[in-house]
C-alpha positions in Angstrom: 15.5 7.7 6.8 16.2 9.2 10.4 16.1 12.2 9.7 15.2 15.1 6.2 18.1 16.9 4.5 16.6 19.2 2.1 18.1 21.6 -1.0 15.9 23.6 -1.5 11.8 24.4 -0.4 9.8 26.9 -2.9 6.5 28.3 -2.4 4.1 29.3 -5.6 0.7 31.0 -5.3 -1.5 28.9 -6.9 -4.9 29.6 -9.0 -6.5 32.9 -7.8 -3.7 35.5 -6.5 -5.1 36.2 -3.2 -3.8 37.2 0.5 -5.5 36.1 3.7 -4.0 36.6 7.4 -2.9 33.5 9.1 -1.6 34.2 12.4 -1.0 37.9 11.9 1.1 36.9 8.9 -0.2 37.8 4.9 0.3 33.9 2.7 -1.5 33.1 -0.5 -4.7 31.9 -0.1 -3.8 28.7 -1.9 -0.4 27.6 -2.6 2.2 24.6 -3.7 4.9 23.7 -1.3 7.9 21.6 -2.9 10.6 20.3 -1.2 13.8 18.9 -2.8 14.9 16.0 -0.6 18.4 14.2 -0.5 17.7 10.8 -0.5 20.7 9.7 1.1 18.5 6.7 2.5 20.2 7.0 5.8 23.8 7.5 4.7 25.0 10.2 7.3 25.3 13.8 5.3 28.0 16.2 5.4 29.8 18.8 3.9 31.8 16.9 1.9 29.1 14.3 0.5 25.7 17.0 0.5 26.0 17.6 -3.2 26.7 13.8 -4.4 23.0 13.1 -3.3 20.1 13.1 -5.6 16.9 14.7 -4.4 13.3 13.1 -4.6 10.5 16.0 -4.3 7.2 16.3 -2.4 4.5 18.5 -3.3 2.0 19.8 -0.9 -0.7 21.4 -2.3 -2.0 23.8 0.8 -4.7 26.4 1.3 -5.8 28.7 4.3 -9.3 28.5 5.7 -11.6 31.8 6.5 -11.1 30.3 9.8 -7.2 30.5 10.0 -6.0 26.5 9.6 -3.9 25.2 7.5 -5.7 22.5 5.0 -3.4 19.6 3.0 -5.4 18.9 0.4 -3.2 16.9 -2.2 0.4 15.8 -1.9 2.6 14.7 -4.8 6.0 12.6 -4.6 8.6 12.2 -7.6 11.2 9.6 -6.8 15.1 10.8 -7.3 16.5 12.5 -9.7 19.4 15.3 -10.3 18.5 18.6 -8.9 18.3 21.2 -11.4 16.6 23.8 -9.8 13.5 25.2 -9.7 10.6 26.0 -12.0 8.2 28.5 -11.1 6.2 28.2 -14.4 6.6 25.0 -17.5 4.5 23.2 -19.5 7.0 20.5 -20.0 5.5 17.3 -18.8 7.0 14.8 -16.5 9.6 12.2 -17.9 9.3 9.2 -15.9 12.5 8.2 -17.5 14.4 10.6 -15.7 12.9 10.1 -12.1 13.9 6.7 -10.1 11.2 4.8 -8.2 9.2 6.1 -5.1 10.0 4.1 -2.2 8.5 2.9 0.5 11.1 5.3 2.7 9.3 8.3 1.0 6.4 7.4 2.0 7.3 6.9 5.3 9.6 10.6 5.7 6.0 11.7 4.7 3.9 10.6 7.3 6.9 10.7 10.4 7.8 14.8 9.3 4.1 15.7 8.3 3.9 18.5 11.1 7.1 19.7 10.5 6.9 20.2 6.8 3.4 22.0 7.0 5.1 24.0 9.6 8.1 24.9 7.0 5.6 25.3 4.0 4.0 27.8 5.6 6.7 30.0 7.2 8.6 29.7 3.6 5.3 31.2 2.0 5.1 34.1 4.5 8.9 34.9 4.1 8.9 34.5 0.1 6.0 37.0 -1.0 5.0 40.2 -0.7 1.6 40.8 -1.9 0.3 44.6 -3.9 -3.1 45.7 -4.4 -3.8 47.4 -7.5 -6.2 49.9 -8.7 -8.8 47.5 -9.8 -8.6 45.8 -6.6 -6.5 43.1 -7.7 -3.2 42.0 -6.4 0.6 41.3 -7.5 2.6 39.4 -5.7 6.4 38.3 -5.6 8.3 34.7 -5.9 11.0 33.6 -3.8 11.0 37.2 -2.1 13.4 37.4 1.5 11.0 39.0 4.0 12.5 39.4 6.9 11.0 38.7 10.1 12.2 38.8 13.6 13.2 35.1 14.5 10.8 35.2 17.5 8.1 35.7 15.4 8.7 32.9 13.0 9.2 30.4 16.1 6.0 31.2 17.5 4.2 30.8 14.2 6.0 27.0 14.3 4.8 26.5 17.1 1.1 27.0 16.5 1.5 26.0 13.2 3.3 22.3 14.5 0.1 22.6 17.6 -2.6 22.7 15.1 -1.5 19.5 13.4 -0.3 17.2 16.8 -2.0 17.5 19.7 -2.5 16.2 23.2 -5.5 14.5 24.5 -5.8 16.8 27.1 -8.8 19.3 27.9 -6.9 22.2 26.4 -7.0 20.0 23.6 -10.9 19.5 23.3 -11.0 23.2 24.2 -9.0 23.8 20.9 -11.2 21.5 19.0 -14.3 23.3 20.0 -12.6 26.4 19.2 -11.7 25.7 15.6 -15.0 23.5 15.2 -17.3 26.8 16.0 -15.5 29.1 14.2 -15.3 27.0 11.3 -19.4 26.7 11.3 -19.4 30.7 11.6 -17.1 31.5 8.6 -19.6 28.5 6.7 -17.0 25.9 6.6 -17.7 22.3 7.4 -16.2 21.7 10.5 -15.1 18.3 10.6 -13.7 18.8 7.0 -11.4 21.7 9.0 -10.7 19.4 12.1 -10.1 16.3 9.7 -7.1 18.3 8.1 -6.0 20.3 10.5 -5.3 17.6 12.5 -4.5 14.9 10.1 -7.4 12.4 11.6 -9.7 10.6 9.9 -13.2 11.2 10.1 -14.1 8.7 12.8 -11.7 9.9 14.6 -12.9 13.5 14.4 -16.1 12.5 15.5 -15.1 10.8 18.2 -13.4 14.2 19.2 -16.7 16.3 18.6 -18.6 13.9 20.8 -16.6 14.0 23.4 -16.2 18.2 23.7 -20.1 17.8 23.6 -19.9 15.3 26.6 -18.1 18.2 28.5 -20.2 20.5 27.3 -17.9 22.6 25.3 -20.4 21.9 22.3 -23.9 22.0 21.8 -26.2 19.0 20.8 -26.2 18.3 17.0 -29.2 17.4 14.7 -28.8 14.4 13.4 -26.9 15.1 9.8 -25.7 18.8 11.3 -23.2 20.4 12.5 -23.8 21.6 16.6 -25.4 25.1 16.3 -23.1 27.9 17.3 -24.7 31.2 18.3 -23.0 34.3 16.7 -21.1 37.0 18.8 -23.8 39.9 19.8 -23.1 42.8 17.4 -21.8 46.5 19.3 -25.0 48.8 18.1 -23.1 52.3 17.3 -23.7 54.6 19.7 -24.6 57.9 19.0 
């Protein structure tokens, strides 16, 4: 599969309907992200074959950290079957019948596009809903709005978004990582859970990372079994 043709990508809020600021943009708190795929298993697409295709769907489950990154914490894939749109809310329950068998191809779209389908999740979610505080402090929120944004502002958000989850080794990269990794203790998160999905590494790997920003000094030495200690920003006393 050299390259992703897709039908169709929807967004749902999911659990708790709540907005956070990601880059300057409002996006649910927690949300689904499926694509429908044509899994034309390399066969060249155009306009005259597009809809002869069946699609197989991925399903990322995604949430936004208090300190602004963008976590994958599950993924689903259904193998092909006829597009039929779709479905915001059902209770019906998956017919394996009517789904052909994963392959290894999906798999493998999966892992080669991760970066740029987390980048398309979340600029779908910021474009398709509008969020609306009620009295009680609550909040309503649209599916599958059309917010438009300038087209400026939706490259640069691919663009960090794509940065945050493939880097360079490079010391603007270990600055980055000590970035995110202090203000990830701040807001109470675990850091190397926010490092681990933000930049799809595993957990060695990630502490490889940490060690080394604390070998050029960009963190702090860490108890053994903590995180490095991060000193809060001075608070501006009032004047008056």
């Amino acid at each position: 599969m050299k390259e992703l043709h897709h039908r169709h990508v929807a967004t749902d809020p999911y659990g708790e309907i709540k907005p956070v600021k990601y880059k300057g943009f409002d996006i649910p708190h927690q949300f689904t992200a499926t694509f429908y795929l044509l899994d034309n298993d390399n066969v060249k697409v155009n306009k005259g074959n597009f809809k002869t295709f069946k699609t197989w769907q991925l399903k990322l489950f995604i949430r936004i950290t208090k300190s602004e990154t963008v976590e994958v914490v599950k993924s689903e894939i259904l193998g092909a079957s006829v597009y039929k749109g779709h479905d915001v809310f059902t209770t019906k329950e998956i017919d394996p019948f009517s789904y052909g068998t994963v392959q290894a191809r999906h798999y493998t779209a999966v892992k080669d596009y991760r970066t740029r389908l987390v980048s398309v999740a979340v600029q779908v979610a910021v474009q398709s809903h509008r969020f609306t505080k009620k009295a009680d402090g609550s909040y309503t929120v649209t599916i599958g709005d059309k917010i438009e944004f300038p087209e400026g502002e939706l490259e640069s958000l691919n663009t960090e978004v794509s940065e945050e989850t493939y880097a360079k080794l490079d010391d603007a990269f270990y600055s980055q990582v000590a970035e995110i990794y202090k203000k990830a203790v701040l807001e109470g998160d675990n850091p190397n859970n926010v490092l681990m999905q933000t930049l799809n590494k595993e957990k060695t790997t990630v502490q490889g990372y940490t060690k080394t920003c604390r070998d050029m000094g960009l963190l702090s030495k860490a108890p053994k079994g903590k995180p490095s200690p991060v000193r809060k920003p001075p608070t501006k006393r009032k004047k008056g």
